[in-house]
HTML snippet that shows the backbone in 3Dmol.js (N, CA, C, O; Angstrom):
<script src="https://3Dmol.org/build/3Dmol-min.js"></script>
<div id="view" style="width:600px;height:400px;position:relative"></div>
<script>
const pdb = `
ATOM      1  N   UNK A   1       0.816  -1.183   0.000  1.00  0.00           N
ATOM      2  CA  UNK A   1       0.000   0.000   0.000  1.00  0.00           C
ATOM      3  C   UNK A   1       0.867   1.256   0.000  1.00  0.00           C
ATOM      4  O   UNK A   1       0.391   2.132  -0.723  1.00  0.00           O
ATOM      5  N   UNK A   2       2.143   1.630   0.682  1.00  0.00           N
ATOM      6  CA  UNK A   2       2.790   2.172   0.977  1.00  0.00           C
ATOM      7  C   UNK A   2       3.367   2.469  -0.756  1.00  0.00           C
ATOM      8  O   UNK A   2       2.788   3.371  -1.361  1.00  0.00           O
ATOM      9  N   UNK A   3       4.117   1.952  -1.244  1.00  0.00           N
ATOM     10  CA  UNK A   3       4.567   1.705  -2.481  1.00  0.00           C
ATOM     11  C   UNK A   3       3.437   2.695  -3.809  1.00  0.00           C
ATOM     12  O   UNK A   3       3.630   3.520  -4.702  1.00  0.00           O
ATOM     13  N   UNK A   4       2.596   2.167  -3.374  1.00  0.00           N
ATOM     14  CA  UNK A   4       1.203   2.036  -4.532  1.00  0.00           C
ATOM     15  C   UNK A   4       1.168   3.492  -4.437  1.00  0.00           C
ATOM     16  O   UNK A   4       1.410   4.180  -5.429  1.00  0.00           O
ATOM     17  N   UNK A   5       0.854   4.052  -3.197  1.00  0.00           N
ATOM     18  CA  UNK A   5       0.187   5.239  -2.942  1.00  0.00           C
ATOM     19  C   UNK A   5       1.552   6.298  -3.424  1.00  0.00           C
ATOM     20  O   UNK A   5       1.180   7.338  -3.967  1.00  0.00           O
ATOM     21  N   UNK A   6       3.214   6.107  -3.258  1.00  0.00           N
ATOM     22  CA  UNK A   6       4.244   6.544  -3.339  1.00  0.00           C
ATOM     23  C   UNK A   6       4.092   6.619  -5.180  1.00  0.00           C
ATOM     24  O   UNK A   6       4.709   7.559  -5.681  1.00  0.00           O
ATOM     25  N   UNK A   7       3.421   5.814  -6.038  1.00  0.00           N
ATOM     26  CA  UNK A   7       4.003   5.918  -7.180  1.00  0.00           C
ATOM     27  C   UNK A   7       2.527   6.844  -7.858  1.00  0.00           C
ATOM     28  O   UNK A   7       2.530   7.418  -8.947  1.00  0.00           O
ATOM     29  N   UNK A   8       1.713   6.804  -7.188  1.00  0.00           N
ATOM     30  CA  UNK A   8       0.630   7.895  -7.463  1.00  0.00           C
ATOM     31  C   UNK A   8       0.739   9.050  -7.106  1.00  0.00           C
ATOM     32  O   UNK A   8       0.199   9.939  -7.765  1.00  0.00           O
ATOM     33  N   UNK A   9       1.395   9.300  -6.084  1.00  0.00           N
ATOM     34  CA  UNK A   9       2.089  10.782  -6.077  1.00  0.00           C
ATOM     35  C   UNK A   9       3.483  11.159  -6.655  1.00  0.00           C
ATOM     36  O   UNK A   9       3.839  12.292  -6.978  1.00  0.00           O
ATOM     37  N   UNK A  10       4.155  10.098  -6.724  1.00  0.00           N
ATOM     38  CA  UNK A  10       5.352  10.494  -7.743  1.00  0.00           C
ATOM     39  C   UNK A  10       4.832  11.030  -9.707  1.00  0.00           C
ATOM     40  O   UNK A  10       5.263  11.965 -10.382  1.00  0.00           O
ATOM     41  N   UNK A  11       3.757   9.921 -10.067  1.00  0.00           N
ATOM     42  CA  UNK A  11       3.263  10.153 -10.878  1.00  0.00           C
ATOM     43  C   UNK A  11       2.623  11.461 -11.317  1.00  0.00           C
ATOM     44  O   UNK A  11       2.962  12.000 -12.370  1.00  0.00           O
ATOM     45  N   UNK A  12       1.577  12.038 -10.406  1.00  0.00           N
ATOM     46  CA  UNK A  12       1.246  13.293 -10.346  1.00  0.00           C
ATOM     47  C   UNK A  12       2.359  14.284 -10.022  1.00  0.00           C
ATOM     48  O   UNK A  12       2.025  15.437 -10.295  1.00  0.00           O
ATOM     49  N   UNK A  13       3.618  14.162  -9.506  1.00  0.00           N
ATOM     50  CA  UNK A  13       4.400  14.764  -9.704  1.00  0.00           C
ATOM     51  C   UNK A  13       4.961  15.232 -10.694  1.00  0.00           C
ATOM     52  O   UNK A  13       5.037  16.424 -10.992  1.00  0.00           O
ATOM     53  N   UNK A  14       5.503  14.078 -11.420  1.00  0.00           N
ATOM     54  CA  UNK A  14       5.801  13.965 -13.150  1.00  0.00           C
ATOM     55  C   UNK A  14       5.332  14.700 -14.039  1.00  0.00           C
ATOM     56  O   UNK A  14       5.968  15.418 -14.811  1.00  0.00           O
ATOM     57  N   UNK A  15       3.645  14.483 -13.937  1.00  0.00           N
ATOM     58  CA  UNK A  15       2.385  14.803 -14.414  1.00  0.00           C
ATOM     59  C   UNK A  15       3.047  16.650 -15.127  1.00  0.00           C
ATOM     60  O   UNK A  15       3.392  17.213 -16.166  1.00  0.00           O
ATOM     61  N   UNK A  16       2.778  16.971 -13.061  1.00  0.00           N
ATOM     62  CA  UNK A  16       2.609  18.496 -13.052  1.00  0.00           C
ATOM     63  C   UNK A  16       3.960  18.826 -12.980  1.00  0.00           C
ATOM     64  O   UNK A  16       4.010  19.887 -12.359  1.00  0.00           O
ATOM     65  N   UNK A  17       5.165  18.444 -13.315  1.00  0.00           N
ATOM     66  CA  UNK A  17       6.956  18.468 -13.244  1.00  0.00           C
ATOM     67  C   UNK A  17       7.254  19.204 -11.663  1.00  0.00           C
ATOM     68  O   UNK A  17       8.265  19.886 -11.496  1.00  0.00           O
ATOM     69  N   UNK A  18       6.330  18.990 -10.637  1.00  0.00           N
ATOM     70  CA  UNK A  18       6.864  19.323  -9.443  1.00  0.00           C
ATOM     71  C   UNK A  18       7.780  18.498  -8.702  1.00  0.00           C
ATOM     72  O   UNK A  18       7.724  17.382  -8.185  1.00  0.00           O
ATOM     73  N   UNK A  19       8.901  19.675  -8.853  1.00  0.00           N
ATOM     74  CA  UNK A  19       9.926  19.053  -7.776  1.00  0.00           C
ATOM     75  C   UNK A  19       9.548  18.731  -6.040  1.00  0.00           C
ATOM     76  O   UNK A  19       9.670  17.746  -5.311  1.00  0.00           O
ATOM     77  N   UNK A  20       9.204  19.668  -5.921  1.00  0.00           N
ATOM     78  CA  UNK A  20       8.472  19.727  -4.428  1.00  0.00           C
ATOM     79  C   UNK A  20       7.613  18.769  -4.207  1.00  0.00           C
ATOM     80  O   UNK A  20       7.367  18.683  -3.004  1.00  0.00           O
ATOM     81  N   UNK A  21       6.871  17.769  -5.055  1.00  0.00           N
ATOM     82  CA  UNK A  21       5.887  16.810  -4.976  1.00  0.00           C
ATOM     83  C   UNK A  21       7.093  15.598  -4.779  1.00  0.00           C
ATOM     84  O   UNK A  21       7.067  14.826  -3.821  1.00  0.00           O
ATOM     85  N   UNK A  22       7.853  15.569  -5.542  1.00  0.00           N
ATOM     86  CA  UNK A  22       9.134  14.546  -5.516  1.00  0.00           C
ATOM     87  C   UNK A  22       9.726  14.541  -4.392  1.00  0.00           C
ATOM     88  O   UNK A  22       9.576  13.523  -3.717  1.00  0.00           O
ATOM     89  N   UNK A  23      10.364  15.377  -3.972  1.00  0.00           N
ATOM     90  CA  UNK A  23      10.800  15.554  -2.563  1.00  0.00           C
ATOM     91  C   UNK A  23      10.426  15.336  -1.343  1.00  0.00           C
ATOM     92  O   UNK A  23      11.069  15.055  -0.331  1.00  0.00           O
ATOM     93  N   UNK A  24       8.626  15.591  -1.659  1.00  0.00           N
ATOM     94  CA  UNK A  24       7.870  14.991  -1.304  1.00  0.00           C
ATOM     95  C   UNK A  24       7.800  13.519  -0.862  1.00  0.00           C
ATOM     96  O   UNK A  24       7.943  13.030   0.258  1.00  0.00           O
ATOM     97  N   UNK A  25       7.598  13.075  -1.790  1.00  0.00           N
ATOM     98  CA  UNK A  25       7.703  11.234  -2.205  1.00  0.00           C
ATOM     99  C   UNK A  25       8.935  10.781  -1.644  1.00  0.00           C
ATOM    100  O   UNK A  25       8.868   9.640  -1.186  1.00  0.00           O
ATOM    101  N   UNK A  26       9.757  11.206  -1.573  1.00  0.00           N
ATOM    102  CA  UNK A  26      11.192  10.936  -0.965  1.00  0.00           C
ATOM    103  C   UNK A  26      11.089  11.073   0.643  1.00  0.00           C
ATOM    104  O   UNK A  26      11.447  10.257   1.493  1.00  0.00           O
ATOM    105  N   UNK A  27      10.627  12.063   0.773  1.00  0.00           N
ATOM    106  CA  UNK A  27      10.650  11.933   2.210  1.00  0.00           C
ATOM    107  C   UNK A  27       9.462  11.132   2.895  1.00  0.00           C
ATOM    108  O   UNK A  27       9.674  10.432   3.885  1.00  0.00           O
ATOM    109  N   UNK A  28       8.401  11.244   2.416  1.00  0.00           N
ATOM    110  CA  UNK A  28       6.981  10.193   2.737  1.00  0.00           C
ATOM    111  C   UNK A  28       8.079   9.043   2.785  1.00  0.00           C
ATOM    112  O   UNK A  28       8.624   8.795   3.861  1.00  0.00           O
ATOM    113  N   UNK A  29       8.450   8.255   1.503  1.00  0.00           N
ATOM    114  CA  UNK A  29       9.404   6.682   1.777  1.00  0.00           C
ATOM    115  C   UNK A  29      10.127   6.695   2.801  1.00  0.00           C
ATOM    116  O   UNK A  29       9.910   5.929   3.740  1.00  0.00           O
ATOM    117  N   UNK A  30      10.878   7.362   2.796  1.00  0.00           N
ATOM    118  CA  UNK A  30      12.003   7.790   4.301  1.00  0.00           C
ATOM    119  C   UNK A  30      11.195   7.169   5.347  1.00  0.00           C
ATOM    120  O   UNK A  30      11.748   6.351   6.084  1.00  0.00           O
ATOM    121  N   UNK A  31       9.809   7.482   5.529  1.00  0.00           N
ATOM    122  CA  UNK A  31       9.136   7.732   6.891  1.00  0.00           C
ATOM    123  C   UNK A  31       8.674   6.268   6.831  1.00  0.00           C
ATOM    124  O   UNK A  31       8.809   5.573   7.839  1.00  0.00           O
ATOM    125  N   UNK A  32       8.146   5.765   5.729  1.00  0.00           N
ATOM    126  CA  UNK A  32       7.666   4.920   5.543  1.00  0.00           C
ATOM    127  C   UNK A  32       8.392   3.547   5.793  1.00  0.00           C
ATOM    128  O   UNK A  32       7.924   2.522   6.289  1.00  0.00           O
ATOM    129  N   UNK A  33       9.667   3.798   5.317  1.00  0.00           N
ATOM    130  CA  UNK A  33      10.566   2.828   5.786  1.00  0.00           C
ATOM    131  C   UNK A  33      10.590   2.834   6.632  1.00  0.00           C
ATOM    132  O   UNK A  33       9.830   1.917   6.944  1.00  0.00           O
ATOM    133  N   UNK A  34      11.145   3.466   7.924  1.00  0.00           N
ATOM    134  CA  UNK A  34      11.442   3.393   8.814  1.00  0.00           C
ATOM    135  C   UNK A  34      10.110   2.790   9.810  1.00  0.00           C
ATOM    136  O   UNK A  34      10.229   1.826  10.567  1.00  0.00           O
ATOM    137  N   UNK A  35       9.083   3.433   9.657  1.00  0.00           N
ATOM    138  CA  UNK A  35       7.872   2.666  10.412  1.00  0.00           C
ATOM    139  C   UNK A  35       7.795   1.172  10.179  1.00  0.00           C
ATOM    140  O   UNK A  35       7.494   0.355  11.048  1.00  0.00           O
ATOM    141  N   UNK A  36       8.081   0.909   8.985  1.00  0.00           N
ATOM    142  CA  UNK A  36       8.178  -0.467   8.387  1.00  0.00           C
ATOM    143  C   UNK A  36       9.339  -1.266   9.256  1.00  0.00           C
ATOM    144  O   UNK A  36       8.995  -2.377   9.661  1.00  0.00           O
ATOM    145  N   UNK A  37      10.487  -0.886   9.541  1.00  0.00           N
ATOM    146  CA  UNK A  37      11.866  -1.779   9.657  1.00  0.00           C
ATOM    147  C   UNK A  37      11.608  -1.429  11.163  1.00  0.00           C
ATOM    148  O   UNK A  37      12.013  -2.327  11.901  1.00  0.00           O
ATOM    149  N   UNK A  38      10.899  -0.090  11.989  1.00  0.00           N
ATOM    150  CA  UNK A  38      11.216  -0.300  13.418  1.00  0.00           C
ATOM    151  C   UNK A  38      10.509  -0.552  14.022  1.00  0.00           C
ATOM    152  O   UNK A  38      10.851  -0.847  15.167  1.00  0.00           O
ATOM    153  N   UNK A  39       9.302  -0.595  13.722  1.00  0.00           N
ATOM    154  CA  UNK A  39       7.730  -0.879  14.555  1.00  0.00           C
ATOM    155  C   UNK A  39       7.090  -2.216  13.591  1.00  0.00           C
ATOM    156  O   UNK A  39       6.996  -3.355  14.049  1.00  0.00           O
ATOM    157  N   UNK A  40       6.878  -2.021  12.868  1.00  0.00           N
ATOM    158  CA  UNK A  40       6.002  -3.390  12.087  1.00  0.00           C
ATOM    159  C   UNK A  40       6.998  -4.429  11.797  1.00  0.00           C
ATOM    160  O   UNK A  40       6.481  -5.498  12.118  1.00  0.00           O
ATOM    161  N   UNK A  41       7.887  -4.572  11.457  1.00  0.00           N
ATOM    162  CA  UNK A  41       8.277  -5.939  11.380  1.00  0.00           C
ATOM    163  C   UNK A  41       8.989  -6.562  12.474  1.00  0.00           C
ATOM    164  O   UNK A  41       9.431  -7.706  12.361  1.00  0.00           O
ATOM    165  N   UNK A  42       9.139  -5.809  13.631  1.00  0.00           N
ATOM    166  CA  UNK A  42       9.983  -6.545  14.739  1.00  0.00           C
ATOM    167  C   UNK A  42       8.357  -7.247  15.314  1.00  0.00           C
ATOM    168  O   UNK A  42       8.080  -8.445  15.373  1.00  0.00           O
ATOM    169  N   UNK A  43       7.475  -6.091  15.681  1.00  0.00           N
ATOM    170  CA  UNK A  43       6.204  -6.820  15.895  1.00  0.00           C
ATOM    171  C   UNK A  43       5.761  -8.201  15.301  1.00  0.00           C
ATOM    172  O   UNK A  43       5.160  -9.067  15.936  1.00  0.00           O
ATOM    173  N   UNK A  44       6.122  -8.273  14.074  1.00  0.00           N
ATOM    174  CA  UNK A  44       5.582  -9.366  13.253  1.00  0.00           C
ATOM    175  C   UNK A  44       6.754 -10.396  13.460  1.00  0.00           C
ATOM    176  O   UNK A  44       6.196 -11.490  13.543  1.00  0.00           O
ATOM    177  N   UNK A  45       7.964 -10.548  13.570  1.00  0.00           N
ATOM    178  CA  UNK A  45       8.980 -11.170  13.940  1.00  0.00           C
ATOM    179  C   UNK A  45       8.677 -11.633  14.918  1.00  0.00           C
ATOM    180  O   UNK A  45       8.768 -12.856  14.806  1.00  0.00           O
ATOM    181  N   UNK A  46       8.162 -11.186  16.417  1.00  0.00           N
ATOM    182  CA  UNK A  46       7.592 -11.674  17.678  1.00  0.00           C
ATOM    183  C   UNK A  46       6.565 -12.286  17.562  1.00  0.00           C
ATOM    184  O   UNK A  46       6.562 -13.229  18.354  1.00  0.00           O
ATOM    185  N   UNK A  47       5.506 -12.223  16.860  1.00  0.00           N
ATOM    186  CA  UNK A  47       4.341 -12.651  16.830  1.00  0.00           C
ATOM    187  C   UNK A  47       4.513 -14.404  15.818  1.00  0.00           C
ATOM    188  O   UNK A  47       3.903 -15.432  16.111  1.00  0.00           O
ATOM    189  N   UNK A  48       5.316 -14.269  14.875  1.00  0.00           N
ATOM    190  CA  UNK A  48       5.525 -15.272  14.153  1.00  0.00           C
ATOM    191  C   UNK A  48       6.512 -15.883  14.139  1.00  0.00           C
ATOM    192  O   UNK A  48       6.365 -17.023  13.698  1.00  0.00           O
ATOM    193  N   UNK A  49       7.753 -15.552  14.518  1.00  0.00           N
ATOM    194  CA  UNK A  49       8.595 -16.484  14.066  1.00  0.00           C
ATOM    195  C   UNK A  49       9.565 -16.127  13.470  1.00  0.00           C
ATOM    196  O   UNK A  49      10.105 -15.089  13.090  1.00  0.00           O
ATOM    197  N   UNK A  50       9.777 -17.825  13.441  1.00  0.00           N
ATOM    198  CA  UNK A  50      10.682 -18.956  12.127  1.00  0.00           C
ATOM    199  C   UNK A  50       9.820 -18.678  10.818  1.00  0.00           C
ATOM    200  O   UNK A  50      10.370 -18.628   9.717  1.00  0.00           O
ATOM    201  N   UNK A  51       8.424 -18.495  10.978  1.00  0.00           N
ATOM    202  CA  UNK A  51       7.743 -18.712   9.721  1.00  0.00           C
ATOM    203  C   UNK A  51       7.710 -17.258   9.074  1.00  0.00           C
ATOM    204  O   UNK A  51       7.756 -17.285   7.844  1.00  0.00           O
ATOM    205  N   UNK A  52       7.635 -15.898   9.694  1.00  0.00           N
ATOM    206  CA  UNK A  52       8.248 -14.456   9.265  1.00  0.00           C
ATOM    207  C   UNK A  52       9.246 -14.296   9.164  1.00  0.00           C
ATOM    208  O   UNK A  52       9.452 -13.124   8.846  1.00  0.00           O
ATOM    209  N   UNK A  53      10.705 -15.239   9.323  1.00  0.00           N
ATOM    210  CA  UNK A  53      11.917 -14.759   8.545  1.00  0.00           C
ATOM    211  C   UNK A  53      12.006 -16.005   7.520  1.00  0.00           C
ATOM    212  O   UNK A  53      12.912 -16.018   6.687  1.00  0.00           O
ATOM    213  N   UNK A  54      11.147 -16.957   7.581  1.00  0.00           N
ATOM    214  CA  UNK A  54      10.843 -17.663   6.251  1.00  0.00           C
ATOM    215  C   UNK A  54      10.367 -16.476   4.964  1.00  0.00           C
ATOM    216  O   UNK A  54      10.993 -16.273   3.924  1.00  0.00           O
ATOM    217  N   UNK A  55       9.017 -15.765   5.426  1.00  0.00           N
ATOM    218  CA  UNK A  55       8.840 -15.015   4.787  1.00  0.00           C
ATOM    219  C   UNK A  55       9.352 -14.062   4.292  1.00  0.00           C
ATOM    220  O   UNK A  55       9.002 -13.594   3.209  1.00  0.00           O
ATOM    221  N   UNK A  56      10.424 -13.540   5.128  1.00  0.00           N
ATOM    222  CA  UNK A  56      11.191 -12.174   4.659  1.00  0.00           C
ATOM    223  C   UNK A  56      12.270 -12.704   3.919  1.00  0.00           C
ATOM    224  O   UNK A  56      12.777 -11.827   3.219  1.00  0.00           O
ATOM    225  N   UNK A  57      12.779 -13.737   3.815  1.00  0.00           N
ATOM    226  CA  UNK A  57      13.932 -14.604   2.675  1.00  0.00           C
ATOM    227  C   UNK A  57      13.272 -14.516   1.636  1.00  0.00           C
ATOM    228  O   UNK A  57      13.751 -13.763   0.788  1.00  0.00           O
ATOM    229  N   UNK A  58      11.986 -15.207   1.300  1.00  0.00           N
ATOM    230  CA  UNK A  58      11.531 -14.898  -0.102  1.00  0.00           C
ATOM    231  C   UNK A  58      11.150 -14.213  -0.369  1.00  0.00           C
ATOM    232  O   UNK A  58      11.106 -14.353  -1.591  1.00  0.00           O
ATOM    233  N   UNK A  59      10.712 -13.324  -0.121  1.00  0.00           N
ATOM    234  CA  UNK A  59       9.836 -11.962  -0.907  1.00  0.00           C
ATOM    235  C   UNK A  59      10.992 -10.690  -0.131  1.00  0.00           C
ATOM    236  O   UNK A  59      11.560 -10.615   0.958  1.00  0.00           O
ATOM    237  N   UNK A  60      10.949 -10.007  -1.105  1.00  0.00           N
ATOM    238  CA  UNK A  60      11.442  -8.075  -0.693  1.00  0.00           C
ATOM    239  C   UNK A  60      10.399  -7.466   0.014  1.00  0.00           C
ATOM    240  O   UNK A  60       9.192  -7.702   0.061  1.00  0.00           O
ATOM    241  N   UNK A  61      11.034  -6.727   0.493  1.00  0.00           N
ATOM    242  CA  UNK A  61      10.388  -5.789   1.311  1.00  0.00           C
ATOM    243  C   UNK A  61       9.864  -4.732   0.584  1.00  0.00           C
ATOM    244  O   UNK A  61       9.101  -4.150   1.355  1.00  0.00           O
ATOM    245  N   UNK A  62       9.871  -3.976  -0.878  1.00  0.00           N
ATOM    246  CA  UNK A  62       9.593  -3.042  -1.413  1.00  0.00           C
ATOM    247  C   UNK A  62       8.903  -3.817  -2.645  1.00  0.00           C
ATOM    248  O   UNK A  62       7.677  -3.927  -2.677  1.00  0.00           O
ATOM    249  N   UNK A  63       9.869  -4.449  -3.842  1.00  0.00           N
ATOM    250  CA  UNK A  63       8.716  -4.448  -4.919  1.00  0.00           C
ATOM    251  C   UNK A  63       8.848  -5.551  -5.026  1.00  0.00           C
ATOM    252  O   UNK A  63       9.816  -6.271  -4.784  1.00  0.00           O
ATOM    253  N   UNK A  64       7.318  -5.881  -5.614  1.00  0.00           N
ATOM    254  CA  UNK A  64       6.950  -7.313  -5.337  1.00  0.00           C
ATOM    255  C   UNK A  64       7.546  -8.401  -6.498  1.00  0.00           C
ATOM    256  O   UNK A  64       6.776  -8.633  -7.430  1.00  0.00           O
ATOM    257  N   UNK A  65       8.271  -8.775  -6.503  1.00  0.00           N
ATOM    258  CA  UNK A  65       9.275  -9.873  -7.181  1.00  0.00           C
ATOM    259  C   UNK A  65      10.215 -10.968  -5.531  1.00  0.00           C
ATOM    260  O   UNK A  65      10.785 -10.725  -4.467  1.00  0.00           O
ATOM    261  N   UNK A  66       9.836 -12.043  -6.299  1.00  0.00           N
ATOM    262  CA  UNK A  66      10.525 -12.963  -5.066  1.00  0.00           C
ATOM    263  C   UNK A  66      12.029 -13.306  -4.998  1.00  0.00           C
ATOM    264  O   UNK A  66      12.375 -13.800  -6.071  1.00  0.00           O
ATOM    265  N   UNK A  67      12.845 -13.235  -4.287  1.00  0.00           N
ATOM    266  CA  UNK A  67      14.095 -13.575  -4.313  1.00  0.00           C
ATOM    267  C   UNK A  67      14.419 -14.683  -4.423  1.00  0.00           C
ATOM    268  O   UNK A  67      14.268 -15.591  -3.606  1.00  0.00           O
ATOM    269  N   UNK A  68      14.862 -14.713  -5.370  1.00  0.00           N
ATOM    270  CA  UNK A  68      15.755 -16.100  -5.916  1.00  0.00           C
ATOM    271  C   UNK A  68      17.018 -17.001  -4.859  1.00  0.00           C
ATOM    272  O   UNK A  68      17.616 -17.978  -5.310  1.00  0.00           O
TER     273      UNK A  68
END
`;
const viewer = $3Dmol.createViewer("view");
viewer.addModel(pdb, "pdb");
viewer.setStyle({}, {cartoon: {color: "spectrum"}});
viewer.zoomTo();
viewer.render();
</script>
């Protein structure tokens, strides 16, 4: 969701050639990451497991393609 919503405002950025919308988008991810790597996945690491760092081996954390 995070991603999705990042490339619809990068897009409308493009759109309207605002830099400030970009910079934007850059810093939203910034934030976004970080909520992601310091609050939600240690949570989900505790709650699950062996079977959530199963999960985090195959799939990325950003775009959806599975690691080989």
């Amino acid at each position: 969701m995070y991603i999705g919503a990042l490339f619809l405002v990068a897009g409308f950025a493009l759109l309207w050639q605002s830099t400030t919308l970009l910079l934007a988008v850059q810093v939203v991810f910034a934030g976004a990451h970080l909520l992601v790597t310091l609050h939600e996945e240690p949570g989900l690491r505790k709650r699950f497991g062996l079977s959530y760092k199963n999960y985090c081996h195959d799939v990325s954390r950003w775009l959806p393609c599975a690691r080989l």
